[in-house]
MIKE-718721 format. One line per 4 residues: number of its first residue (from 1); their letters; for each residue x, y, z of N, C-alpha, C. Coordinates in steps of 0.2 Angstrom, whole numbers, m for minus. Example, Ala and Ser with C-alpha at 12.3 -4.5 7.8 and 13.67 -1.06 7.14 Angstrom:
% residues 2
1	as	66/m28/39/62/m22/39/66/m16/39 ~ 64/m11/35/68/m5/36/64/0/39
//
This chain:
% residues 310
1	xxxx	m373/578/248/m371/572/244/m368/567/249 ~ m370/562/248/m369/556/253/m360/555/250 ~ m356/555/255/m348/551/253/m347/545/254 ~ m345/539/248/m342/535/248/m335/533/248
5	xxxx	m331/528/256/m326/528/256/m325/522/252 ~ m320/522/250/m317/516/246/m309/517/248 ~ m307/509/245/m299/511/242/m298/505/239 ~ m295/510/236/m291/510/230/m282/507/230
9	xxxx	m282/504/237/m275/502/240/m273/497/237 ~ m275/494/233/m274/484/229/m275/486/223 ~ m270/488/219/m269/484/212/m264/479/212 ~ m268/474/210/m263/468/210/m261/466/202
13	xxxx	m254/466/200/m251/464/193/m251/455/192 ~ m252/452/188/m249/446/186/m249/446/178 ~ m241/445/178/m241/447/169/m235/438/167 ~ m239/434/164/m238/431/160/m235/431/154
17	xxxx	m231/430/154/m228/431/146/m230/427/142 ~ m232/428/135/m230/422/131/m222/418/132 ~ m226/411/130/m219/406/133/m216/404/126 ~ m221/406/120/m216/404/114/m211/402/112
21	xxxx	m207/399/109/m200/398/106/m201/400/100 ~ m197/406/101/m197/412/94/m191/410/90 ~ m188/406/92/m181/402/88/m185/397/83 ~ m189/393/85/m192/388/83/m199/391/78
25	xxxx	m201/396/79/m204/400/75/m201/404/66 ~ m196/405/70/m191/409/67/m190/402/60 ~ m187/397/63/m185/392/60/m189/392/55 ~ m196/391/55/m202/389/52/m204/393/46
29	xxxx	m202/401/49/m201/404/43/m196/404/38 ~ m190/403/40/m183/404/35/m185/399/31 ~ m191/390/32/m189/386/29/m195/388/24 ~ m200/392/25/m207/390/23/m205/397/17
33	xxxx	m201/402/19/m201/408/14/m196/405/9 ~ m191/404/10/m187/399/5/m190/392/1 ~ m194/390/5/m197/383/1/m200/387/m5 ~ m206/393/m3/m209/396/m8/m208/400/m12
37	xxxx	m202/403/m10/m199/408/m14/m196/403/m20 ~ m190/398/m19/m190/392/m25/m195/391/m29 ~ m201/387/m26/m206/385/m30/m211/390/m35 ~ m209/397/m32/m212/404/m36/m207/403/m41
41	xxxx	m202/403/m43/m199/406/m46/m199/400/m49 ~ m199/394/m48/m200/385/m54/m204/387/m60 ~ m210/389/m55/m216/390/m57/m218/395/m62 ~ m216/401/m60/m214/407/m63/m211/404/m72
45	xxxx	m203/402/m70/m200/401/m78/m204/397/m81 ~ m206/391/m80/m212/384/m82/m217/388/m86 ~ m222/392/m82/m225/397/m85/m225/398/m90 ~ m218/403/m92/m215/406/m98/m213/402/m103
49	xxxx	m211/396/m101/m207/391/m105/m216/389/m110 ~ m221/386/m105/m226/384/m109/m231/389/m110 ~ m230/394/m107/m236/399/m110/m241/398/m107 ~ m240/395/m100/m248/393/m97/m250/400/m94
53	xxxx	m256/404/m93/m260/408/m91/m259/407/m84 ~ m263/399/m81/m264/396/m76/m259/398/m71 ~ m254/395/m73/m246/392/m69/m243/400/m68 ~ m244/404/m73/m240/410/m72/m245/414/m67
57	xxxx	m252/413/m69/m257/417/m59/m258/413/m55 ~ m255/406/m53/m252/403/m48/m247/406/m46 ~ m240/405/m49/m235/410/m45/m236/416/m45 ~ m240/420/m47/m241/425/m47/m243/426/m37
61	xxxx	m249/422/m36/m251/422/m31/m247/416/m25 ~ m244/412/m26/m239/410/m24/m233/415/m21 ~ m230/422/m26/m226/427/m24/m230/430/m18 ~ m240/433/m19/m242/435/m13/m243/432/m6
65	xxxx	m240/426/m5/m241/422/1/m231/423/3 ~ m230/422/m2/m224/424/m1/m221/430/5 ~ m223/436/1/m224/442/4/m228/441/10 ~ m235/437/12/m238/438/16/m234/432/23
69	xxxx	m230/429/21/m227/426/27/m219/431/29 ~ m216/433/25/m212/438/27/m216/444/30 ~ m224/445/31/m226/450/35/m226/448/42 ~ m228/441/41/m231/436/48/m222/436/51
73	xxxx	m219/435/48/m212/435/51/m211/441/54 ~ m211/446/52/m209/453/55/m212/455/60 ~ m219/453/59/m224/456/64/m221/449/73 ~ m220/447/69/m219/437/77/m212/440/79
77	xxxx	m207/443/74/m201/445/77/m202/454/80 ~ m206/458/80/m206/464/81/m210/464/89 ~ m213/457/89/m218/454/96/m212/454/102 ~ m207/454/100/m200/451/105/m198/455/106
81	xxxx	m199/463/104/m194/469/107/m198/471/114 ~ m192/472/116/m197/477/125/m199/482/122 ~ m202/482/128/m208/488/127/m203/494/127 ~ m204/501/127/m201/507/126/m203/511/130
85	xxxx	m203/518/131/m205/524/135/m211/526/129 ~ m211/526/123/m217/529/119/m222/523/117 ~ m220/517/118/m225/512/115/m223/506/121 ~ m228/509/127/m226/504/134/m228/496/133
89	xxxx	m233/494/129/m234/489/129/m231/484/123 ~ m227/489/119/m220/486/116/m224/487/109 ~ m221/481/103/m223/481/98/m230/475/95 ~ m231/470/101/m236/465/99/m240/466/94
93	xxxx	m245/472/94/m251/475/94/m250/472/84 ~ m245/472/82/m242/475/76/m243/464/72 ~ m242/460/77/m246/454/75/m251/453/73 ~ m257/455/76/m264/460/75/m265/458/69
97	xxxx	m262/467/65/m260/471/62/m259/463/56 ~ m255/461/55/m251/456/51/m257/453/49 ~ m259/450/56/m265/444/54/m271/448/49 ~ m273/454/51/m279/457/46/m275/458/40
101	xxxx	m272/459/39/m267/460/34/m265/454/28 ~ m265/448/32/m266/441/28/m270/440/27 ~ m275/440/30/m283/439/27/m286/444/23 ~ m284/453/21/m288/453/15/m284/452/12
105	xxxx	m277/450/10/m272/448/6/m276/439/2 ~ m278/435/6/m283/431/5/m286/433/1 ~ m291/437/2/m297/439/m1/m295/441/m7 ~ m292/447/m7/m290/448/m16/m286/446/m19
109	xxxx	m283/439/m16/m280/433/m21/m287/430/m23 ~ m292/428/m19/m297/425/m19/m299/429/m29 ~ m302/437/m25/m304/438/m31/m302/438/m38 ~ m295/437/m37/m291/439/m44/m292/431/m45
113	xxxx	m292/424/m41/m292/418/m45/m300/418/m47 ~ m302/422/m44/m311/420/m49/m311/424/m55 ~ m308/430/m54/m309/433/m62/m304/429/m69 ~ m300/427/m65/m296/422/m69/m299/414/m73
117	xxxx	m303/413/m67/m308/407/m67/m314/409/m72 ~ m319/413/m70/m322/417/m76/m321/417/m83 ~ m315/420/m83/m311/422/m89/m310/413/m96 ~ m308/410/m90/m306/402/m90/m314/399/m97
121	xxxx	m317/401/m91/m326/399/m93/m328/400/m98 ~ m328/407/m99/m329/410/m106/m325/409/m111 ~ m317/409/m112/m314/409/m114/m308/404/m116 ~ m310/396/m115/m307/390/m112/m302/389/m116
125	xxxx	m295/389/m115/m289/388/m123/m285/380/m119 ~ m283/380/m124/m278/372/m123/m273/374/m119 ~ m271/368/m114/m266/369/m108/m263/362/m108 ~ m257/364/m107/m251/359/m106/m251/354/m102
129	xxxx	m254/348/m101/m259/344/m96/m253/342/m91 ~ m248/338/m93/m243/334/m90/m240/341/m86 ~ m237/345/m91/m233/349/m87/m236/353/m79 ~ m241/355/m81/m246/359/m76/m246/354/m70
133	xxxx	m246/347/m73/m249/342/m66/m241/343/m63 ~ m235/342/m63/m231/340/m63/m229/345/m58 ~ m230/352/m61/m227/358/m57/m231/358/m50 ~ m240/358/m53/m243/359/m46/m244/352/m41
137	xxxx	m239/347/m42/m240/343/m39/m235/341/m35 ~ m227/348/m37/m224/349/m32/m225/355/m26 ~ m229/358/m30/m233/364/m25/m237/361/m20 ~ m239/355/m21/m242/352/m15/m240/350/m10
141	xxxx	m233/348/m12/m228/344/m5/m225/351/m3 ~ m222/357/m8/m220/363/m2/m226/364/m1 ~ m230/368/m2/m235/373/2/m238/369/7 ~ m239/360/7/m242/356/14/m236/356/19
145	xxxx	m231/355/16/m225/353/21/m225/362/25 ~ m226/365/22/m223/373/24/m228/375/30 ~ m237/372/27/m241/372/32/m241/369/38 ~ m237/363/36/m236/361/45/m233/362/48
149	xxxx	m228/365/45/m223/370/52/m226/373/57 ~ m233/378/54/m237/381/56/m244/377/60 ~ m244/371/59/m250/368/62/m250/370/70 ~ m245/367/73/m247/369/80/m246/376/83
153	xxxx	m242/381/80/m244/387/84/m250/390/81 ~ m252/387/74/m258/390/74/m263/391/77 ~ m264/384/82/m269/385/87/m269/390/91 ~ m262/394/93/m264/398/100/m263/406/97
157	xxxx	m260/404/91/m259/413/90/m261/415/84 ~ m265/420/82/m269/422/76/m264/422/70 ~ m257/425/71/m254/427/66/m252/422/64 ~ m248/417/67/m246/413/63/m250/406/61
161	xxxx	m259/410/63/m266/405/59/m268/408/52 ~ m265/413/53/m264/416/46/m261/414/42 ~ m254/413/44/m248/409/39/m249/403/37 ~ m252/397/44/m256/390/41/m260/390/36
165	xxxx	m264/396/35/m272/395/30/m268/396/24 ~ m264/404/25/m263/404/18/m258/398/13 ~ m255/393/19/m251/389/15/m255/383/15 ~ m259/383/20/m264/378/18/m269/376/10
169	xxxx	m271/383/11/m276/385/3/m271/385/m3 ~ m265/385/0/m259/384/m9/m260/380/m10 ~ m261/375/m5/m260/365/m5/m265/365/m7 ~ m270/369/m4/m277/366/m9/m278/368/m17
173	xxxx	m274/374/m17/m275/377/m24/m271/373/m30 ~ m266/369/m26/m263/366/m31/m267/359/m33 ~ m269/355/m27/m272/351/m30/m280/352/m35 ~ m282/357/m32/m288/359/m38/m283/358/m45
177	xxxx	m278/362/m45/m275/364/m52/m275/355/m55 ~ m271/351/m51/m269/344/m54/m275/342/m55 ~ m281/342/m51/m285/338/m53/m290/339/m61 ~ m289/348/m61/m292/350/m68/m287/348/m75
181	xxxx	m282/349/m74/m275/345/m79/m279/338/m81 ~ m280/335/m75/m280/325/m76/m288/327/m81 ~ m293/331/m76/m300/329/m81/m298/331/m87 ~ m295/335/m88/m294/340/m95/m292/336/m102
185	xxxx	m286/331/m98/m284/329/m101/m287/322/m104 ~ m292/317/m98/m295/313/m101/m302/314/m104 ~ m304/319/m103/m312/322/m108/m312/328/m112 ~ m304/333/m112/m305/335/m117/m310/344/m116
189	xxxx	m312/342/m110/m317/348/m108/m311/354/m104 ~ m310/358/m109/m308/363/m108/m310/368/m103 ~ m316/369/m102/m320/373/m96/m321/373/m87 ~ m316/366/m88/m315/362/m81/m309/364/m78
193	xxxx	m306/368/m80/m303/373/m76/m304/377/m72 ~ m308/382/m77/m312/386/m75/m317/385/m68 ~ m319/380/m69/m327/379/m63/m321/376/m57 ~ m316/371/m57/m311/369/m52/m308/378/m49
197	xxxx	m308/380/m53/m305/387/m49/m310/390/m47 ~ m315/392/m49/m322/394/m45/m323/392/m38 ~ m322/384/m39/m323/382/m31/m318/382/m27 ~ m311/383/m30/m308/384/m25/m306/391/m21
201	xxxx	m310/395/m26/m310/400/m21/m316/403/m16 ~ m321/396/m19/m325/397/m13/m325/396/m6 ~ m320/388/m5/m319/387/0/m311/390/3 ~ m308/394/0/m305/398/3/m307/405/6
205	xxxx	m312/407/3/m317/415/5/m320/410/13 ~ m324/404/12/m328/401/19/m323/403/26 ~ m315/399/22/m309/396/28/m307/405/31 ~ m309/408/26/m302/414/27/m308/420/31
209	xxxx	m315/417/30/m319/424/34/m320/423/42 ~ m316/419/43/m316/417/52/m308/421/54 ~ m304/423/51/m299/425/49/m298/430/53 ~ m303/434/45/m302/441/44/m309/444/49
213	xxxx	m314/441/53/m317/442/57/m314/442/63 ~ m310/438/67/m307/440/72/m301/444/73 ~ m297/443/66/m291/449/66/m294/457/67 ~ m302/455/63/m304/465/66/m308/464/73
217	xxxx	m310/459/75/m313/459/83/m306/461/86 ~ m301/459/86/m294/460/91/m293/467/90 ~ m293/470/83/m291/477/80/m295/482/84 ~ m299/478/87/m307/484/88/m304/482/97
221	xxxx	m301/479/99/m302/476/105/m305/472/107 ~ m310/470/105/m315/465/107/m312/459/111 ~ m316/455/113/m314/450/118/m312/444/112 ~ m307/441/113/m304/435/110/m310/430/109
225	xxxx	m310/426/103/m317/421/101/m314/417/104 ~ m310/415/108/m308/409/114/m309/409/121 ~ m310/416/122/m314/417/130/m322/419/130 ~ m324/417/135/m331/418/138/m332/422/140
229	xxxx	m332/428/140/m333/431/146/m336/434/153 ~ m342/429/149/m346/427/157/m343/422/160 ~ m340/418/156/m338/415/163/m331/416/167 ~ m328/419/162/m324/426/166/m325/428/174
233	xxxx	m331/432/171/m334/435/177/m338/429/183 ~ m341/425/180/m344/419/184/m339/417/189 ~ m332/416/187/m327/416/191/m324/417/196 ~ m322/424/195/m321/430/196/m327/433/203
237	xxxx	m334/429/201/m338/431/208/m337/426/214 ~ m334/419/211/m335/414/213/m327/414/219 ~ m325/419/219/m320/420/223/m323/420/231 ~ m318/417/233/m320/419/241/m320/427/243
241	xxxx	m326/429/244/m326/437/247/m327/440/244 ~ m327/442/239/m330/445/232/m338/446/234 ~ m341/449/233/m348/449/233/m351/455/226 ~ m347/458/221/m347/459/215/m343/461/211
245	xxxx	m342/458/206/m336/462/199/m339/467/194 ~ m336/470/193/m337/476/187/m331/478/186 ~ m332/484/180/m326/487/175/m322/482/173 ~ m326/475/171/m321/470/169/m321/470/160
249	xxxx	m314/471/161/m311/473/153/m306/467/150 ~ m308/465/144/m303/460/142/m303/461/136 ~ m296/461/134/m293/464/125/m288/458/124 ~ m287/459/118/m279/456/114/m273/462/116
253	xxxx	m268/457/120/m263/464/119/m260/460/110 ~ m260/454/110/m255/451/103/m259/447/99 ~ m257/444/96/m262/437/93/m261/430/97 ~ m258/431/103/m256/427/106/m254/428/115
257	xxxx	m256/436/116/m257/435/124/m263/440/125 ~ m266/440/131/m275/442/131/m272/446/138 ~ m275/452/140/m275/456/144/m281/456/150 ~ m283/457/157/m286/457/159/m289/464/165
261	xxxx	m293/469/165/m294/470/171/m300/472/173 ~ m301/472/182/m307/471/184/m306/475/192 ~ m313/477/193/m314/478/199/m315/473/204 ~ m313/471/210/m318/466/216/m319/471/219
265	xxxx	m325/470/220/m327/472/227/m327/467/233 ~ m324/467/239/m323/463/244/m322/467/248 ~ m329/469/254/m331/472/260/m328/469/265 ~ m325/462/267/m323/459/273/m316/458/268
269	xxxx	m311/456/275/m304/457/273/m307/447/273 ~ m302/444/268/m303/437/267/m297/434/267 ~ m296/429/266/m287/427/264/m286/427/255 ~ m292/428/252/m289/430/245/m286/437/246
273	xxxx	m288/443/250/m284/450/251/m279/448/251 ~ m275/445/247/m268/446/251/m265/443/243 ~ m256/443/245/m254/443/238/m254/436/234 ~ m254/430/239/m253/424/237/m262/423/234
277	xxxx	m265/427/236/m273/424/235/m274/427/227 ~ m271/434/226/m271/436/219/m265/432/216 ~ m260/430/215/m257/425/212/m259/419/208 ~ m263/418/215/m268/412/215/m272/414/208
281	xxxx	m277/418/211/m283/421/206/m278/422/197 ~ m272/424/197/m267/425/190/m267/419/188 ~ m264/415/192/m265/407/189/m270/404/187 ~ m276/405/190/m282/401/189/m285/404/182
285	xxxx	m284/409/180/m287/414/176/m283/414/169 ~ m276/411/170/m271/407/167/m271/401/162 ~ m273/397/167/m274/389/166/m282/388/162 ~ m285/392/165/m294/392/162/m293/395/158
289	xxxx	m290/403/157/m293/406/149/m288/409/148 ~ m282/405/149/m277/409/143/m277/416/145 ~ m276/419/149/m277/427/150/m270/429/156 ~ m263/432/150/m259/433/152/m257/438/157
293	xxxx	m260/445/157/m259/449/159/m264/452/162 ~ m263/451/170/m271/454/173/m269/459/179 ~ m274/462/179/m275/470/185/m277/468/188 ~ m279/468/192/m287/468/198/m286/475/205
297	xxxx	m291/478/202/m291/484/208/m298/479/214 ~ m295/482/222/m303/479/224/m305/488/228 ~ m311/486/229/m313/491/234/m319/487/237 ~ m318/490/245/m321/488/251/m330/490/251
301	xxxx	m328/497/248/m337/498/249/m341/497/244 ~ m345/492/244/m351/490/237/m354/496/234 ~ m355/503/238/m360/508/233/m354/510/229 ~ m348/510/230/m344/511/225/m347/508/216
305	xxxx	m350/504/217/m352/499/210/m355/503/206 ~ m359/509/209/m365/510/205/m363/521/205 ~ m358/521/209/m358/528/210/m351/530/208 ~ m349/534/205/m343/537/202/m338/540/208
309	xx	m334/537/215/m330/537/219/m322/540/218 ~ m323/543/211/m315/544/212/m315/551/211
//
């Protein structure tokens, strides 16, 4: 059996942290859990006071975004503990965890407003037109206002794209409600509740199945639906001295920072071998794809590529 030397003398770390402001986060939540907790509870006695069906499975469902932003919070403050001796890469993973967690929370609100919409259809009873506009029309200014706390972090981290959609879709759920109240009350068509709630959970199932597919791609490890992977790798060949990459692995450590490692093979010694040339390669890898945490092993002899060396 033929011997192949290698080494295995370079691993090189570059760890990026999220740069987050977990204060400013924090904020976001204190004001979005309380704005909604209020307006659950408005909604709630209103309810009781007129009897609406409607208003009481709005805040019904109002309560579970409620619940579901105290998850998003826990999981964004559990992201900020050190790691440990038993769970070395800390508690991030547990963001993830939150995000799938919000989206089937989505989903079986979704469901419960179309059985309720259904119900609506066949069943069509008289509603308190003014007051219903009036409640869900303050539900509009919290649940939008609450959503843009969340607009910009939404971009960069799942979980707290979870907590945007779901205060997003209350703002939508509430205008659907005002706008059934207004026809209701000028035509009298009592079954236009019903169909207004059908579609609005249409397009909360379209908005929330982008959601809850990536929160189980990251669950599964899969590569983030913001990186290429090819061109990862296209990169990564395109380095001085490199003459091929393998065992390149890319996962979610958080909803918010992406992990990286890979083999180089580099036969001649080049001035990327050295440790300013991998920093370099961290930063670049950085700056192009968001990937905070990278390894890089090289090894010098190519048949190592193809033959099991260790």
């Amino acid at each position: 059996m033929q011997n192949h030397h290698h080494d295995h003398g370079h691993d090189h770390h570059n760890h990026h942290h999220f740069d987050g402001d977990f204060g400013k986060v924090n904020l976001s939540f204190v004001l979005a859990v309380t704005a909604n907790l209020g307006y659950t509870i408005l909604e709630a006695v209103y309810a009781v006071i007129t009897g609406s069906a409607s208003l009481l499975a709005d805040a019904g469902h109002n309560l579970s975004d409620v619940l579901g932003l105290l998850l998003a919070w826990g999981a964004a403050y559990l992201a900020t503990w050190d790691p440990t001796k038993d769970f070395s890469y800390g508690y991030r993973r547990l963001s993830i965890l939150a995000a799938l967690i919000n989206a089937l929370v989505l989903v079986l609100a979704s469901l419960y407003i179309a059985y309720e919409s259904i119900q609506k259809l066949i069943n069509p009873t008289p509603v308190p037109e003014f007051v219903i506009m009036i409640v869900a029309t303050i539900g509009i200014l919290v649940n939008a206002g609450s959503a843009w706390l969340f607009h910009a972090g939404s971009k960069e981290d799942l979980n707290l794209k979870g907590a945007y959609l779901h205060l997003a879709y209350d703002a939508l759920v509430s205008v659907g409600v005002v706008i059934a109240a207004l026809m209701i009350y000028l035509t009298g068509w009592l079954w236009i509740d019903g169909l207004v709630g059908l579609f609005i959970v249409t397009v909360i199932l379209l908005g929330t199945w982008g959601l809850l597919k990536e929160s189980l791609n990251l669950m599964m490890d899969g590569v983030p639906s913001h990186i290429d992977r090819n061109e990862v790798q296209t990169f990564l060949e395109s380095v001085a001295g490199v003459s091929e990459v393998h065992d390149l692995h890319i996962w979610a450590m958080s909803t918010n920072e992406t992990c990286l490692t890979a083999h180089l093979v580099m036969p001649e010694n080049t001035l990327w071998d050295s440790e300013d040339g991998y920093n370099a390669i961290g930063r670049e890898l950085k700056d192009k794809f968001q990937i905070h945490h990278i390894t890089i092993q090289v090894e010098k002899d190519f048949d190592c590529v193809t033959q099991d060396c260790d």
